[in-house]
N, C-alpha and C positions, 0 to 999 in steps of 0.2 A: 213467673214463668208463663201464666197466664197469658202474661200484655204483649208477652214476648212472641206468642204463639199467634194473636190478632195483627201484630204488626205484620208478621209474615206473610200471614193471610189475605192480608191486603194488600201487600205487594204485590204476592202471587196475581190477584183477580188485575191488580193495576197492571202489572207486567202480562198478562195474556190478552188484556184487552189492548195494550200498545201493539204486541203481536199480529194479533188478529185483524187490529184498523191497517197494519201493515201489507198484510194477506188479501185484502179487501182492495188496498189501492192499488196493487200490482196487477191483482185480476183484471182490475177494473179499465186497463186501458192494453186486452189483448195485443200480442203484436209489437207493442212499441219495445223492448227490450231487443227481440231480435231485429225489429228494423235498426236499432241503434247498431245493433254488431256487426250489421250487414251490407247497409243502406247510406249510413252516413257520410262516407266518404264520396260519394258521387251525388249525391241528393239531399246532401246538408239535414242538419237537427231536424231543420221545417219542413224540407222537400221539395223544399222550394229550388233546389238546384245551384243556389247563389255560394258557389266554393271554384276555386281555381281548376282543380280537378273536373269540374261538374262541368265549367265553361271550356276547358279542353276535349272533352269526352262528348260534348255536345248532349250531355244527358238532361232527360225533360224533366221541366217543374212539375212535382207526383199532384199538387195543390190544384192545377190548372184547369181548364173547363175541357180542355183536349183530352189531358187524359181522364179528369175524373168522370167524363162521360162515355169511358169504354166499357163493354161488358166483363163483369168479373171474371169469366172464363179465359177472356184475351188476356187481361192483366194477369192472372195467375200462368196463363202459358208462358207472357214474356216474362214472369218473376223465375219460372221452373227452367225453361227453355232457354232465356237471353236474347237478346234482340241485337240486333247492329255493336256500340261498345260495350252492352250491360251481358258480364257473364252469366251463366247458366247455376240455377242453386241448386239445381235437381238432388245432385248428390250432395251438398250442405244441409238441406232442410228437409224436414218432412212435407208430406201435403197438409197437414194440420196448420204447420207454423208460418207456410205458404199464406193461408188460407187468413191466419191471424197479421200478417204482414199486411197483407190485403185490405181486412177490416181498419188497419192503424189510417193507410195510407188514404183510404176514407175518410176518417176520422179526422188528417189532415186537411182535405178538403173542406173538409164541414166548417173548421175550423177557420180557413179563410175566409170561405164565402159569410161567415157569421162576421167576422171581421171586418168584413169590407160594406158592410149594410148590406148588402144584395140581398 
């Protein structure tokens, strides 16, 4: 009964730490969740904009040195607001998850430019 009781017991710590490392890597990349539910269809997985929709809707590459050199206040107005084809989230999203959208679609960037040596 004893060994029975350690096994458990170490399942439990192995299964909360699988948890937890779970918890940690979702955190850990604010934003990207809801850019997927949101974003994807007009700005593709990367943002890069390379989707048949994306090339009809004339919607820009989020990765780009055009937009990732806007200020975050403009990007969040046109993510809340909409701009030309891109709807309005205002009422979809909060300002928080605006805000986390925001940071991803940086995070995109960063990722390019890391990519491309620059």
């Amino acid at each position: 009964m004893n060994g029975i009781r350690k096994v458990g017991g170490v399942l439990l710590v192995v299964l909360g730490l699988a948890m937890g490392s779970s918890l940690l890597q979702a955190q850990s990349v604010p934003g990207e969740s809801t850019f997927k539910a949101n974003c994807v269809l007009c700005h593709g997985v990367d943002g890069k904009a390379n989707t048949p929709l994306a090339k009809q809707l004339n919607a820009p590459d989020l990765t780009s040195p055009k937009v990732q050199s806007q200020p975050d206040a403009l990007l969040k107005q046109i993510i809340s607001e909409g701009k030309n084809n891109m709807p309005s989230f205002k009422g979809q999203l909060q300002p928080d998850e605006i805000t986390q959208v925001l940071s991803y679609i940086r995070k995109l960037g960063k990722a390019k430019k890391a990519g491309s040596g620059k």
